[in-house]
C-alpha positions as CSV (number, residue, x, y, z in Angstrom):
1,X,185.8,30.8,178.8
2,X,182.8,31.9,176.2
3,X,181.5,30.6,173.3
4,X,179.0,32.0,171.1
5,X,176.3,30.5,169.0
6,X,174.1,32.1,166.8
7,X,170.4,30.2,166.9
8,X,169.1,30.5,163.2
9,X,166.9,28.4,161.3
10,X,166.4,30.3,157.5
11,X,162.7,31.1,158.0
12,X,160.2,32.3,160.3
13,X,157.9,30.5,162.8
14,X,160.3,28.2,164.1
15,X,160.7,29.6,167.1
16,X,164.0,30.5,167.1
17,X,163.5,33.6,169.8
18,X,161.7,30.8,172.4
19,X,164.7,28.0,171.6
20,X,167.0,31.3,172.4
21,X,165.4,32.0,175.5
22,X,165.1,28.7,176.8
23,X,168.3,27.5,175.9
24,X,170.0,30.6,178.0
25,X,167.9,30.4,181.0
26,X,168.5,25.9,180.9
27,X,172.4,27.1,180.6
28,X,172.3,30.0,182.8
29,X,171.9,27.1,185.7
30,X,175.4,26.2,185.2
31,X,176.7,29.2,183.6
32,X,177.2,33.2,183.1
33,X,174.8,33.7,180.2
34,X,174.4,36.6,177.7
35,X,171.5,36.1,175.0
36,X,171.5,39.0,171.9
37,X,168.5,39.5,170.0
38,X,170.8,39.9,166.9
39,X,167.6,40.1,164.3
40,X,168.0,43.6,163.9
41,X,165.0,43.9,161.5
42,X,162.1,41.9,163.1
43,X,163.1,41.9,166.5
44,X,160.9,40.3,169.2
45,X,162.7,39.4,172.2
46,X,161.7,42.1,174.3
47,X,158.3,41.0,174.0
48,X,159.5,37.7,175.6
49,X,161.0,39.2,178.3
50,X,159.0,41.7,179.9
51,X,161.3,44.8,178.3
52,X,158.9,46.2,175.7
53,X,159.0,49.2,177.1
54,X,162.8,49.3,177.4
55,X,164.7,52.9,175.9
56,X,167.8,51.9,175.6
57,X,168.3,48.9,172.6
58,X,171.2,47.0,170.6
59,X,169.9,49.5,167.9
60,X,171.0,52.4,170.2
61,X,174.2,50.5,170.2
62,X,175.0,50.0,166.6
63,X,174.0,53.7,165.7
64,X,177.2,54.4,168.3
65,X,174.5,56.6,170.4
66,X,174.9,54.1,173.8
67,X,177.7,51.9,175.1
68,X,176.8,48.2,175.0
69,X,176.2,47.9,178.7
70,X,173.6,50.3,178.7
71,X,171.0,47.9,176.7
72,X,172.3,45.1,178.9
73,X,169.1,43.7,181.5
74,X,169.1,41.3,183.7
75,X,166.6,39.3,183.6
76,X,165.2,35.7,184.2
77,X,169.0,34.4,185.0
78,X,170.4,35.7,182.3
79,X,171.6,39.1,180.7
80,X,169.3,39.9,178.1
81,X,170.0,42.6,175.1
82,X,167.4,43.0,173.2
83,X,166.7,45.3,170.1
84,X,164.6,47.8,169.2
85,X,161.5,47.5,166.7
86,X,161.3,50.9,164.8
87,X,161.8,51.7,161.7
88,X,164.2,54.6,162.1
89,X,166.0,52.4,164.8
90,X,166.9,49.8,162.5
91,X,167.8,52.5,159.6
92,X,170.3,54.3,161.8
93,X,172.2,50.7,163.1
94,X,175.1,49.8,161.8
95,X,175.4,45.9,161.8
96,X,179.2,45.7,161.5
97,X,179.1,47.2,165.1
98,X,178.0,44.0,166.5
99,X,181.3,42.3,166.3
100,X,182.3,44.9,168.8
101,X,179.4,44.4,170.6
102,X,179.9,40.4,170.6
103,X,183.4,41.6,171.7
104,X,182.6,43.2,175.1
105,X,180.1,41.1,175.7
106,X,182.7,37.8,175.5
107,X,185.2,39.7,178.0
108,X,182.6,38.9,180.6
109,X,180.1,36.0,180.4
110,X,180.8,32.0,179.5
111,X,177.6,31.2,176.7
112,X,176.7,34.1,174.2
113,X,173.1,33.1,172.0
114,X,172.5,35.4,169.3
115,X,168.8,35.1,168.0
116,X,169.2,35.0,164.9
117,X,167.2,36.7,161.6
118,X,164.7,34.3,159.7
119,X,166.6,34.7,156.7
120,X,169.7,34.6,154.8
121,X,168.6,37.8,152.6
122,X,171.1,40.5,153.9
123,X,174.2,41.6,155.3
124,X,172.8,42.1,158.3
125,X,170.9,38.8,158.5
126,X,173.7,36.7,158.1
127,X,176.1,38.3,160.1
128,X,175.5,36.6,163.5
129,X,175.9,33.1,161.5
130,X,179.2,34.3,160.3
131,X,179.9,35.5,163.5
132,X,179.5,32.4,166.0
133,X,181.5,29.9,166.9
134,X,178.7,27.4,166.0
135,X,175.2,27.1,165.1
136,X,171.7,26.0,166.7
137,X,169.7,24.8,163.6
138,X,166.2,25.1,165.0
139,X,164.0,23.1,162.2
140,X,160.1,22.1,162.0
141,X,159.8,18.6,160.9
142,X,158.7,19.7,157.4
143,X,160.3,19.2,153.9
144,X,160.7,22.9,153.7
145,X,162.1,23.8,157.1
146,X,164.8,21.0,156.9
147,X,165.9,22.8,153.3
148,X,165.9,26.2,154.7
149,X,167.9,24.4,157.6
150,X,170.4,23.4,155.3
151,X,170.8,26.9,153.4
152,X,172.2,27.8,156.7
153,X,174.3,25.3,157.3
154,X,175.8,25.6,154.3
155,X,176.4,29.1,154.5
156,X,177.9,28.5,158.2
157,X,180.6,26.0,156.8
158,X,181.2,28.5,154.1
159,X,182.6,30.9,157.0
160,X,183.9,28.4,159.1
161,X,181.4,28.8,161.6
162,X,180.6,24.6,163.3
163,X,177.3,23.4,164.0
164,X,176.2,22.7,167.7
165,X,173.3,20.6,166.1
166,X,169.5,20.5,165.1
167,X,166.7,21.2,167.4
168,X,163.2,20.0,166.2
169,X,160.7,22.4,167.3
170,X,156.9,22.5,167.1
171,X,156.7,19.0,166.8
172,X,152.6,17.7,166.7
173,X,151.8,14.3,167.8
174,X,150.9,13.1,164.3
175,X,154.5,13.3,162.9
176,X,157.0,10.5,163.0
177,X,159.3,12.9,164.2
178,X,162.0,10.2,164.6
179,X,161.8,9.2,161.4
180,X,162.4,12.8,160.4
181,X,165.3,13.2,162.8
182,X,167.0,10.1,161.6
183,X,167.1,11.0,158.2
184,X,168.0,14.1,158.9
185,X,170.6,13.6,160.5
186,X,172.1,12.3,157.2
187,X,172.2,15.5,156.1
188,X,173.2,17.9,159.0
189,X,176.8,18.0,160.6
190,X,176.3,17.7,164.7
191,X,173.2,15.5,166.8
192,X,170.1,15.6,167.2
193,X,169.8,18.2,170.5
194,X,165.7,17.6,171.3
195,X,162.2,17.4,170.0
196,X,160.3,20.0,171.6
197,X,156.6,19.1,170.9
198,X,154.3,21.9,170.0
199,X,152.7,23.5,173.6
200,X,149.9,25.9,174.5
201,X,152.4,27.0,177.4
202,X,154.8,28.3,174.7
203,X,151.8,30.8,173.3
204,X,151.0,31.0,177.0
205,X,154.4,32.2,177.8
206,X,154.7,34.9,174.7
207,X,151.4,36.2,176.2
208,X,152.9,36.9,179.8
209,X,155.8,37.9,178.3
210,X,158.3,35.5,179.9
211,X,160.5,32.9,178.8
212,X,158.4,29.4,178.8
213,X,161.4,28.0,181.3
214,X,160.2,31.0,183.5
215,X,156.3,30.4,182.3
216,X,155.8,26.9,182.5
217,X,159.1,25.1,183.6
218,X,157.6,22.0,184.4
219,X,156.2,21.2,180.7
220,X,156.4,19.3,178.4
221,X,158.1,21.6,175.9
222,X,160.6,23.1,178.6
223,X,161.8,19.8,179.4
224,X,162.7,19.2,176.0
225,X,164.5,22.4,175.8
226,X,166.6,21.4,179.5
227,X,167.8,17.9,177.6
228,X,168.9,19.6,174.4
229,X,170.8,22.5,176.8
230,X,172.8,19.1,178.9
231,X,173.6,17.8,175.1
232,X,174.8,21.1,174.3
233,X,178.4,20.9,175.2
234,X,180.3,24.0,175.8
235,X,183.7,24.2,174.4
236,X,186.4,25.7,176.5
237,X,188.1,28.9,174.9
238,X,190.1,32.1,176.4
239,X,187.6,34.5,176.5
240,X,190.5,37.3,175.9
241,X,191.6,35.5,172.4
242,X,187.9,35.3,171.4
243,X,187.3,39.1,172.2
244,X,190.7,39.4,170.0
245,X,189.0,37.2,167.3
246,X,185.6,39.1,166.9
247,X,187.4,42.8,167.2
248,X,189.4,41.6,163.8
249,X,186.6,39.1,162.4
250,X,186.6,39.8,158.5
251,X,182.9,40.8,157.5
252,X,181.1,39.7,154.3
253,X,180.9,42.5,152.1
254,X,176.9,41.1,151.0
255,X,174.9,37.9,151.8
């Protein structure tokens, strides 16, 4: 079995790369878990994860210069790829490549997260939306998150790619968060997954460079993340057809 979602949100300082991290390690307790740091232009996940001083990256990989396995780390519970942060590194990369690299990948794990990039702008942007089987809208409880969160909902219909659900994030104690979620939830195909609240452990965590489920697993926040990964339900699928799927997957020719 495998099933891939991309974790995307339309803007930055969400916290899409925390939601990615914590959802994987809250899954990886029940299953084989591969998370991608697919924002091949501002990538931050090996900050998160102890691997800044990694060689080997998913850049490496879609310039065809190292096999897929070679930027694979295991780390925290989970195999981690993350991607590189030059300039030249991202210049060289091919983003078609990662279908093939989604491909391998599904051959041998059960959950695949792509982190997604924070906007909608490019080819290589969009391509992990268009790409999964579903989507993890990560949202702020603000008028102009929840819009963004709808661009990419939109766009993932348009590609027939489903929507796992919304994840409030950075929620303060001075928002009526439910309110916000309820009326949401007018608007967004799929539930309601948590409400992390905003937490000094997640800056905490960034600082150590560890996931906050690896930082602080007793907090608030990584709770929150724990009940939105037991919503999550994981679809069963033949992880053979879906490598088949993503080898022949039919690529946007521009966002």
């Amino acid at each position: 079995m495998v099933e891939v979602f991309a974790v995307a949100s339309g803007k930055g300082g969400t916290g899409k790369t925390t939601s990615t991290l914590s959802l994987g390690m809250a899954l990886a307790s029940e299953y084989d878990v591969t998370v991608i740091d697919a924002d091949t232009g501002m990538a931050n996940m090996l900050f998160h994860t102890g691997l800044s001083d990694t060689e080997t990256t998913l850049h490496d990989v879609l310039a065809g210069d190292a096999p897929v396995e070679a930027a694979t780390y295991e780390r925290f519970g989970m195999d981690v790829i993350p991607c590189g942060t030059s300039l030249s590194g991202f210049q060289q990369a091919d983003p078609t490549r990662l279908k093939e690299v989604i491909a391998t990948v599904a051959e041998q794990t059960d959950v695949i997260l792509l982190d997604s990039a924070a906007t909608l702008a490019s080819r290589s942007a969009v391509l992990p939306v268009v790409l999964a089987d579903r989507v993890v809208v990560v949202l702020q409880p603000t008028i102009p998150s929840i819009s963004d969160g709808l661009k990419v909902q939109e766009y993932a219909l348009t590609y027939g790619t489903g929507v796992a659900g919304v994840l409030f994030n950075r929620v303060s104690e001075d928002e009526n968060i439910e309110s916000v979620s309820k009326k949401a939830q007018r608007y967004f195909e799929g539930e309601t997954l948590a409400k992390v609240p905003e937490s000094d452990a997640v800056r905490a965590a960034r600082r150590a460079s560890e996931p906050l489920l690896a930082y602080a697993p007793g907090s608030a926040a990584a709770d929150a993340y724990q009940e939105a990964a037991e919503t999550l339900t994981i679809q069963e699928t033949n992880s053979n057809e879906v490598a088949k799927r993503f080898r022949n997957a039919v690529l946007p020719d521009e966002a």
